[in-house]
PASE-59818 format. One record per residue (C-alpha): residue in three letters; chain; z, y, x. Coordinates in steps of 0.05 Angstrom, whole numbers, always signed. Layout:
# PASE-59818
SITE resn chain     pz     py     px
SITE  ALA     A      Z      Y      X
...
END
This chain:
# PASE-59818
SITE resn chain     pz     py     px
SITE  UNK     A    +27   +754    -57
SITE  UNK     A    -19   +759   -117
SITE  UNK     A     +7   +802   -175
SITE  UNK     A    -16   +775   -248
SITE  UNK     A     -6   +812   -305
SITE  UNK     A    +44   +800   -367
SITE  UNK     A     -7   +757   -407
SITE  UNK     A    -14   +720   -338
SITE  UNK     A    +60   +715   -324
SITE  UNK     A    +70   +695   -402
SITE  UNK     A    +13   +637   -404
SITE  UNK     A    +34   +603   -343
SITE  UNK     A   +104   +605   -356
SITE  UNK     A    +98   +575   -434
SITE  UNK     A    +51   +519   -394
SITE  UNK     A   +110   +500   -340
SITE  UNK     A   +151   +501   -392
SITE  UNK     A   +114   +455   -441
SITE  UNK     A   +107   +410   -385
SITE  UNK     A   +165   +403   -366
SITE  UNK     A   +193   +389   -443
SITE  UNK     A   +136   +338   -447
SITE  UNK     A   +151   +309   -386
SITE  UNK     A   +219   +296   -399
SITE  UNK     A   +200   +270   -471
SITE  UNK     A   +160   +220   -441
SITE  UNK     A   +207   +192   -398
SITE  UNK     A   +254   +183   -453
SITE  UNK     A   +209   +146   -492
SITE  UNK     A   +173   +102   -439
SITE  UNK     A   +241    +79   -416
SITE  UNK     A   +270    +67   -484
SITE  UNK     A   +213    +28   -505
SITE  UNK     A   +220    -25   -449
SITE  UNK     A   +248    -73   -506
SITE  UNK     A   +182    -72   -551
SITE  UNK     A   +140   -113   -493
SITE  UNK     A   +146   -179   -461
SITE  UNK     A   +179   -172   -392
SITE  UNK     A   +133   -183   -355
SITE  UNK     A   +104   -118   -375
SITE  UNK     A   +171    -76   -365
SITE  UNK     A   +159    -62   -289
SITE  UNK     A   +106    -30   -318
SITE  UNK     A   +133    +19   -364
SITE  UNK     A   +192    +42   -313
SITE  UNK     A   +147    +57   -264
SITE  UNK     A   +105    +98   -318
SITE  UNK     A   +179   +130   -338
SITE  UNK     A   +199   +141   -266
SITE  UNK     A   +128   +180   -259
SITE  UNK     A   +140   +236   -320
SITE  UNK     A   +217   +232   -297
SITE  UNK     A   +200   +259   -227
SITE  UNK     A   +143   +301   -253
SITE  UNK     A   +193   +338   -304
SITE  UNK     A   +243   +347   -237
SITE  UNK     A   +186   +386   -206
SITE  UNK     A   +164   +424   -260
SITE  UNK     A   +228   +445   -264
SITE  UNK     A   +217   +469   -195
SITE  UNK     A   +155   +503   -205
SITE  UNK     A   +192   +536   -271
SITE  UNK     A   +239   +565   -232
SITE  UNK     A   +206   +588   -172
SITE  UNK     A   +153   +622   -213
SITE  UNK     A   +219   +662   -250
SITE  UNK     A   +244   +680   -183
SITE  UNK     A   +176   +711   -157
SITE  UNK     A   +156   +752   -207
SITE  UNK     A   +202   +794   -246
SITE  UNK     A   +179   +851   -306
SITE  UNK     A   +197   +922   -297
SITE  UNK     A   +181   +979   -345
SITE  UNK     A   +120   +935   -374
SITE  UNK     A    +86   +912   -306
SITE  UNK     A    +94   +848   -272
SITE  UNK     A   +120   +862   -200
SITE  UNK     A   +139   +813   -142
SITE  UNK     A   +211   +801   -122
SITE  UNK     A   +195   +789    -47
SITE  UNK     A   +207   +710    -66
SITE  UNK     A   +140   +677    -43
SITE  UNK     A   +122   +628   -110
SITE  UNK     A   +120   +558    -78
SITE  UNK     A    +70   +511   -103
SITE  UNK     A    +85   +452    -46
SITE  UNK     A   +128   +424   -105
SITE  UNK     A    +65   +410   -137
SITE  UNK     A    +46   +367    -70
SITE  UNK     A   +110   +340    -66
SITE  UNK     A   +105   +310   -140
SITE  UNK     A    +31   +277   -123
SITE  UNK     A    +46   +255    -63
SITE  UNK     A   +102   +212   -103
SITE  UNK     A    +59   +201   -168
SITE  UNK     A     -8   +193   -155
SITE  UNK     A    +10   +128   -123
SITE  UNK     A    +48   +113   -175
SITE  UNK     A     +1   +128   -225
SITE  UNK     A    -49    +69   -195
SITE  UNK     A     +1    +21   -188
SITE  UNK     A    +28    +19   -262
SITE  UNK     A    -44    +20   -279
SITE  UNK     A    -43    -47   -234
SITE  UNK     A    +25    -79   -262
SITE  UNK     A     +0    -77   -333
SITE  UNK     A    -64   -116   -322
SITE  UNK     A    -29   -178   -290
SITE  UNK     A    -64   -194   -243
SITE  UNK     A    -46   -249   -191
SITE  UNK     A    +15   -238   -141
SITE  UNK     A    -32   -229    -86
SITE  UNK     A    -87   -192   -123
SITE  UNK     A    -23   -146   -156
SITE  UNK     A     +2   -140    -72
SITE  UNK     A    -60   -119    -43
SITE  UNK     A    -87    -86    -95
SITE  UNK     A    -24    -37   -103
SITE  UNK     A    -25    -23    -31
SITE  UNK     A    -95     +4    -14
SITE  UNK     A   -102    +42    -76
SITE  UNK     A    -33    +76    -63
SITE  UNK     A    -38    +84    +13
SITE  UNK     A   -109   +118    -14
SITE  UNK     A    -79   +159    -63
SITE  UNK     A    -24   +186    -10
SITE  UNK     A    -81   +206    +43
SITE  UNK     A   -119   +250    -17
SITE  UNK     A    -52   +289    -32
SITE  UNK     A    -37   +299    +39
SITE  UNK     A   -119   +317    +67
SITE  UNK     A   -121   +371     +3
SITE  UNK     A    -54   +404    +16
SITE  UNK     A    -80   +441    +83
SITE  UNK     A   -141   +467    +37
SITE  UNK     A    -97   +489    -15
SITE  UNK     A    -50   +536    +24
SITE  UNK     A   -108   +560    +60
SITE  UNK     A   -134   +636    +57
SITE  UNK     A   -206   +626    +66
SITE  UNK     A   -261   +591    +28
SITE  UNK     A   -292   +549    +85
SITE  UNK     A   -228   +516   +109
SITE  UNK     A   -207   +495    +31
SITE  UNK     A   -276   +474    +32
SITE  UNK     A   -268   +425    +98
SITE  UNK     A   -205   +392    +75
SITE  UNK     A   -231   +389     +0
SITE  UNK     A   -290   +349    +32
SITE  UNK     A   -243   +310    +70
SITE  UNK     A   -191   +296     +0
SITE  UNK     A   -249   +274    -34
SITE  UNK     A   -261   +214    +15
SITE  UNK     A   -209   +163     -9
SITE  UNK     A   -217   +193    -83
SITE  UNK     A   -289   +164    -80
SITE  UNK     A   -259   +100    -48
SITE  UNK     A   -198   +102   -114
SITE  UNK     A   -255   +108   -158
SITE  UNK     A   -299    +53   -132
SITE  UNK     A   -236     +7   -140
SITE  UNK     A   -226    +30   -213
SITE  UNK     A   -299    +15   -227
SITE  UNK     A   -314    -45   -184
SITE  UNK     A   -252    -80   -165
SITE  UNK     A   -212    -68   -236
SITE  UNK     A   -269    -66   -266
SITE  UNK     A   -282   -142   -258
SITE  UNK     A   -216   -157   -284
SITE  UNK     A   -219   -135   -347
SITE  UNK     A   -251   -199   -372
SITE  UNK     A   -186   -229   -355
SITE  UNK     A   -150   -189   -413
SITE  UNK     A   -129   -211   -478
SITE  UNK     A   -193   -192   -533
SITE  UNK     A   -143   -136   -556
SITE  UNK     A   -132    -98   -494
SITE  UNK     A   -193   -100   -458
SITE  UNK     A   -223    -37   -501
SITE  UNK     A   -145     -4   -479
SITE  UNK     A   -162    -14   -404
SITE  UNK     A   -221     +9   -409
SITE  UNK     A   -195    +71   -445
SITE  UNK     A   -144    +81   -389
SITE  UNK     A   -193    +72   -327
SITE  UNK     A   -236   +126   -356
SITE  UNK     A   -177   +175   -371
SITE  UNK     A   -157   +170   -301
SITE  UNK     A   -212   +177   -272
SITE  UNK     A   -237   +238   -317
SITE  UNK     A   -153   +269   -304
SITE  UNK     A   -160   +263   -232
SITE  UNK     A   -240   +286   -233
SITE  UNK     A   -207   +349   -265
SITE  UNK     A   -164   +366   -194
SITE  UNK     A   -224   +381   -151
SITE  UNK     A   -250   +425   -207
SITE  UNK     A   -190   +468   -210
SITE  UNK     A   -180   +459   -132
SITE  UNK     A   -255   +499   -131
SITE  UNK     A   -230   +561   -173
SITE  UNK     A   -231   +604   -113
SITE  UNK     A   -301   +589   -106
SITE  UNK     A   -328   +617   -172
SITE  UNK     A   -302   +681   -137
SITE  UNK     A   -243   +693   -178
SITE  UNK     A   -193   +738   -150
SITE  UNK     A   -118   +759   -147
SITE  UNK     A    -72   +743   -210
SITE  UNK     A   -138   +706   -244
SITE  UNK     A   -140   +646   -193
SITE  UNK     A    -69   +644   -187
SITE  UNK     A    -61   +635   -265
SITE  UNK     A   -130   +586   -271
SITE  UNK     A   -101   +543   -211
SITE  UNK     A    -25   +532   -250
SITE  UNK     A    -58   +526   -317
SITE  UNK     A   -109   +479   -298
SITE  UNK     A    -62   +430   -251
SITE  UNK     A    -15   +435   -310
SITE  UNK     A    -68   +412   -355
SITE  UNK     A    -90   +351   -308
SITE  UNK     A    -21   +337   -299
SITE  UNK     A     -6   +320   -371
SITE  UNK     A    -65   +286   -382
SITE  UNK     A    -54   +238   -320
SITE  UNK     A    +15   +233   -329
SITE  UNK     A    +39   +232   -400
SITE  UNK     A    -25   +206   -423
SITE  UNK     A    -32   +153   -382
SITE  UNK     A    +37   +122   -391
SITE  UNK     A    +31   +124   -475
SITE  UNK     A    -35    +77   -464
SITE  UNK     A     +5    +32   -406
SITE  UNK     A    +49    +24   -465
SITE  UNK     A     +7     +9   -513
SITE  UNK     A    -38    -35   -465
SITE  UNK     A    +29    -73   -459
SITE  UNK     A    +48    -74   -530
SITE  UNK     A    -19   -109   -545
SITE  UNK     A    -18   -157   -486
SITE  UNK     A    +53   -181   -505
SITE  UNK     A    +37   -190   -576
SITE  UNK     A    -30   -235   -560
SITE  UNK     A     +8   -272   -503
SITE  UNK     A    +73   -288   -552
SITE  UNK     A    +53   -278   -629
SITE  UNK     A   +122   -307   -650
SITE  UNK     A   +159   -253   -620
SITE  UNK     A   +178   -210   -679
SITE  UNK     A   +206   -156   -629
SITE  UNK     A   +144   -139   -607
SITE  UNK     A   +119    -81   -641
SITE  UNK     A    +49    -40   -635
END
């Protein structure tokens, strides 16, 4: 097991941490603000919720387990004999990430069929990226993370071809005042999720020991956020905006 130094130890375990309180935050305020939109945009916003609600449960996770690997002794960081497991992080996309495509989906609303299939292929493609990357990731050498990276990245092109092509021709079908708000939230998933592979490469840039360990948690961390918490304030607004523009009378609509 990799040993990392205090700073190390310190930086990743104020990130978790931050995460996690953000996490949680989010869910609270996703699921409270249900009320402000029309319902037909609320399916929306608990799915968004339910995505930062099991995020903060894993983070938790990850929290914890990174407490009960490392432990500091007379100055030095030094390993408990507890192996730190990251599958938690796996575990969390292979639930999200799905997810994450889906509410995108909802809020547009699209036809029931278009809403149906659409939701499926992109989530079906999202589960086979978590699952082909999760061999490279707990993988000790270079060339196998590099085979099932190259594999991972298959249906990521395919979810990104469907967020610029398919979507993309159905933002014309949104309200004046939301289109620019799609728009915004297409690109931040798309530049969120580019971020993974980046981080997923840190071994490459031959970083070693306690340095790739720390540039692996803080950068996931980072993407996660971004994805995650990000990406369900603009669902809201997106919905906020598309409520207000398909019922202007509603006073209980709020931006």
């Amino acid at each position: 097991m990799d040993i990392v130094t205090p700073f190390q130890f310190s930086l990743v375990y104020n990130a978790l941490s931050f995460t996690f309180a953000t996490m949680g935050a989010a869910t609270l305020f996703l699921w409270l603000s249900r009320s402000q939109v029309a319902p037909a945009y609320r399916t929306a916003l608990t799915i968004s919720g339910l995505v930062t609600a099991i995020a903060a449960y894993h983070y938790f996770r990850i929290f914890d387990s990174w407490t009960a690997a490392y432990q500091l002794k007379d100055g030095l960081i030094t390993a408990t004999g507890f192996a730190f497991n990251d599958a938690y992080r796996y575990v969390d996309w292979l639930l999200t990430v799905p997810l994450l495509l889906i509410e995108l989906v909802l809020v547009m609303r699209l036809s029931a069929e278009e809403t149906m299939s659409k939701s499926i292929r992109l989530g079906a493609a999202a589960a086979l990226m978590i699952v082909l990357g999760y061999p490279g990731e707990i993988a000790t050498d270079i060339p196998t993370r590099a085979l099932w990276g190259t594999l991972s990245s298959i249906p990521f092109v395919y979810i990104v071809y469907e967020l610029f092509s398919g979507l993309g021709r159905s933002i014309a079908q949104q309200p004046a005042n939301a289109q620019g708000l799609v728009r915004k939230a297409r690109l931040l998933t798309f530049a969120s999720w580019g971020f993974y592979p980046i981080v997923y490469m840190a071994p490459y840039a031959g970083l070693k020991g306690g340095t790739v360990v720390t540039t692996i948690q803080i950068g996931y961390t980072i993407a996660d956020i971004v994805a995650k918490a990000g990406l369900g304030i603009l669902i809201f607004l997106i919905a906020v905006r598309k409520s207000a523009a398909e019922d202007p009378e509603n006073t209980a609509i709020t931006v």
